[in-house]
C-alpha positions as protocol buffer text, in pm:
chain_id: "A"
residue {
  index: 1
  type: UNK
  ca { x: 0 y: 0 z: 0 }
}
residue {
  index: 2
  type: UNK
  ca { x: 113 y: 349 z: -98 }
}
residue {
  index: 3
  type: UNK
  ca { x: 168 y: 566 z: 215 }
}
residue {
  index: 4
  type: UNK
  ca { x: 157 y: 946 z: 118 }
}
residue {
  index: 5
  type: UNK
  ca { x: 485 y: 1112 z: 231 }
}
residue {
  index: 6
  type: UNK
  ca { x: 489 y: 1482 z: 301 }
}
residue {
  index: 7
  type: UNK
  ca { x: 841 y: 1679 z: 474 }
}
residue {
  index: 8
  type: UNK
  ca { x: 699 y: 1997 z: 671 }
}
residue {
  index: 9
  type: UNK
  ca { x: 1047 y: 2012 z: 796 }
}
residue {
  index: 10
  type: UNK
  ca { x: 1119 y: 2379 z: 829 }
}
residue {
  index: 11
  type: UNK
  ca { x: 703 y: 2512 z: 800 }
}
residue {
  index: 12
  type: UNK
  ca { x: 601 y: 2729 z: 1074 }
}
residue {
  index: 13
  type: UNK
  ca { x: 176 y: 2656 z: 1165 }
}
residue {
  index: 14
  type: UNK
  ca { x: -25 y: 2683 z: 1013 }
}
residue {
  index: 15
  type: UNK
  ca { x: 151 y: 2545 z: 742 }
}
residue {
  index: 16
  type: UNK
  ca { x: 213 y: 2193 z: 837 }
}
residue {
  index: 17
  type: UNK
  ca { x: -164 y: 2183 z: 908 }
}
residue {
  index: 18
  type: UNK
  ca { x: -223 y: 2314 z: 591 }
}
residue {
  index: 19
  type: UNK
  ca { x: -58 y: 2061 z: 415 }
}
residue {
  index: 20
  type: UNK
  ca { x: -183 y: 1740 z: 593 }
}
residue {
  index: 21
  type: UNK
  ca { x: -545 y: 1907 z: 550 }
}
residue {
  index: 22
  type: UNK
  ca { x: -480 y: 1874 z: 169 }
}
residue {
  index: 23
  type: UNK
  ca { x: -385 y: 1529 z: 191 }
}
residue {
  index: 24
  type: UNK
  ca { x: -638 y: 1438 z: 427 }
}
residue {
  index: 25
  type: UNK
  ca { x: -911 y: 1545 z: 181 }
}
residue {
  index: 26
  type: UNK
  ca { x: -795 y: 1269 z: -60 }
}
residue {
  index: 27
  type: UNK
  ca { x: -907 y: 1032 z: 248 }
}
residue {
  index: 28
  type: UNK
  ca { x: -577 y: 838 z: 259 }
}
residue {
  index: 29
  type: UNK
  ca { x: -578 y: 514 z: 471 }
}
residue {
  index: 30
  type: UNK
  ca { x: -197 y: 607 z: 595 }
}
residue {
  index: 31
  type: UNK
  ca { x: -6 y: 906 z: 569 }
}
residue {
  index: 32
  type: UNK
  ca { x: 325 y: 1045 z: 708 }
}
residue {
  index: 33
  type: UNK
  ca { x: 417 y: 1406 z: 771 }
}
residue {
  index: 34
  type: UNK
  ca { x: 754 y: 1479 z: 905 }
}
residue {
  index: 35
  type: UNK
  ca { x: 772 y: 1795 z: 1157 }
}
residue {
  index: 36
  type: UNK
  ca { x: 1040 y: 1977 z: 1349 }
}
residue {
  index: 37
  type: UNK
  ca { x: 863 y: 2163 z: 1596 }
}
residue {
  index: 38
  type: UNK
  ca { x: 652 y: 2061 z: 1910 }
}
residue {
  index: 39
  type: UNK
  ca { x: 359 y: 2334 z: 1784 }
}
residue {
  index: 40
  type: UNK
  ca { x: 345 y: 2153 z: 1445 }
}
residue {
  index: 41
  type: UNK
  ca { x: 336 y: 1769 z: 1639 }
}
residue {
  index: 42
  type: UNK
  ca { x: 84 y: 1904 z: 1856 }
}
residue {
  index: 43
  type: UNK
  ca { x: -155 y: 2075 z: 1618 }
}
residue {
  index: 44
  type: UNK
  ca { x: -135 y: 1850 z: 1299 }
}
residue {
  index: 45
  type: UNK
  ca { x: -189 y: 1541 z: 1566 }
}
residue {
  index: 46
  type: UNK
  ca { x: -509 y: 1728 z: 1686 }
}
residue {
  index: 47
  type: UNK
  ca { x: -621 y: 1798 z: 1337 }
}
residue {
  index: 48
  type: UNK
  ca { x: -567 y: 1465 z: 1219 }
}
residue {
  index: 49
  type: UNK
  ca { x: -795 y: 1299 z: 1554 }
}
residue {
  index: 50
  type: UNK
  ca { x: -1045 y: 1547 z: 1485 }
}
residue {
  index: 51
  type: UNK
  ca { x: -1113 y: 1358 z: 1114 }
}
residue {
  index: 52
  type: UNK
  ca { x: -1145 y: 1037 z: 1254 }
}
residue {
  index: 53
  type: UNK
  ca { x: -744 y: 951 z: 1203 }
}
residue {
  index: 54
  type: UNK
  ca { x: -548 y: 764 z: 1528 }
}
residue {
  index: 55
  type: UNK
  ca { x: -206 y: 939 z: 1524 }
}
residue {
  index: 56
  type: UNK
  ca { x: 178 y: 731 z: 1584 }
}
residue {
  index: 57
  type: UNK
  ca { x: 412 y: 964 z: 1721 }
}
residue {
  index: 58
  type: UNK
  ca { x: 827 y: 869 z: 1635 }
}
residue {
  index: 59
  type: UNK
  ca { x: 1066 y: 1101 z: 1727 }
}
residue {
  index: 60
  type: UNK
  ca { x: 1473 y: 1045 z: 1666 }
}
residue {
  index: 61
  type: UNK
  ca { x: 1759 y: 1227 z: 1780 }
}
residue {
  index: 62
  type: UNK
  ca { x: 1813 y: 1446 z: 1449 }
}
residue {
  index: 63
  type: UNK
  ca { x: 1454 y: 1683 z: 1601 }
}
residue {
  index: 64
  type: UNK
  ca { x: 1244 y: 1531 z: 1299 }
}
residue {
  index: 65
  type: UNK
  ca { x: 920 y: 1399 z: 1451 }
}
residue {
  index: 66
  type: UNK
  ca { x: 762 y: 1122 z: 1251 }
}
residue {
  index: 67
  type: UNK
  ca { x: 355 y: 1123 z: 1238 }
}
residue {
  index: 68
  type: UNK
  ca { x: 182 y: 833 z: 1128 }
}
residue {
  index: 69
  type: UNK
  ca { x: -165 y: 865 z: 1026 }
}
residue {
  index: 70
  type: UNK
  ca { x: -389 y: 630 z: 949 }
}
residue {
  index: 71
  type: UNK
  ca { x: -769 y: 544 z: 994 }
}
């Protein structure tokens, strides 16, 4: 299964929001967005639970924060 890919690395909110919004509106079953800020985790995770989407948080040791989305 294709997972949708998208590298926010670098977007200040609402831009990271922005961009999983447009990807959410294709209804993908699993998507990953790649942050590196805790206001961009924090507010695309919301977003995403708020259409119905559980959220897997990975974080490594180079500040890029891994979400998982899927339904």
């Amino acid at each position: 299964m294709d997972i949708k890919k998208i590298d926010a690395r670098g977007q200040s909110c609402p831009i990271p929001v922005v961009l999983a919004k447009k990807a959410i509106d294709k209804n993908p079953k699993k998507l990953e967005i790649i942050v590196d800020n805790v206001a961009a985790k924090e507010n695309v995770t919301r977003f995403a639970k708020t259409m119905g989407y559980n959220v897997n948080i990975e974080e490594n040791d180079i500040d890029d924060i891994i979400l998982k989305i899927e339904k």
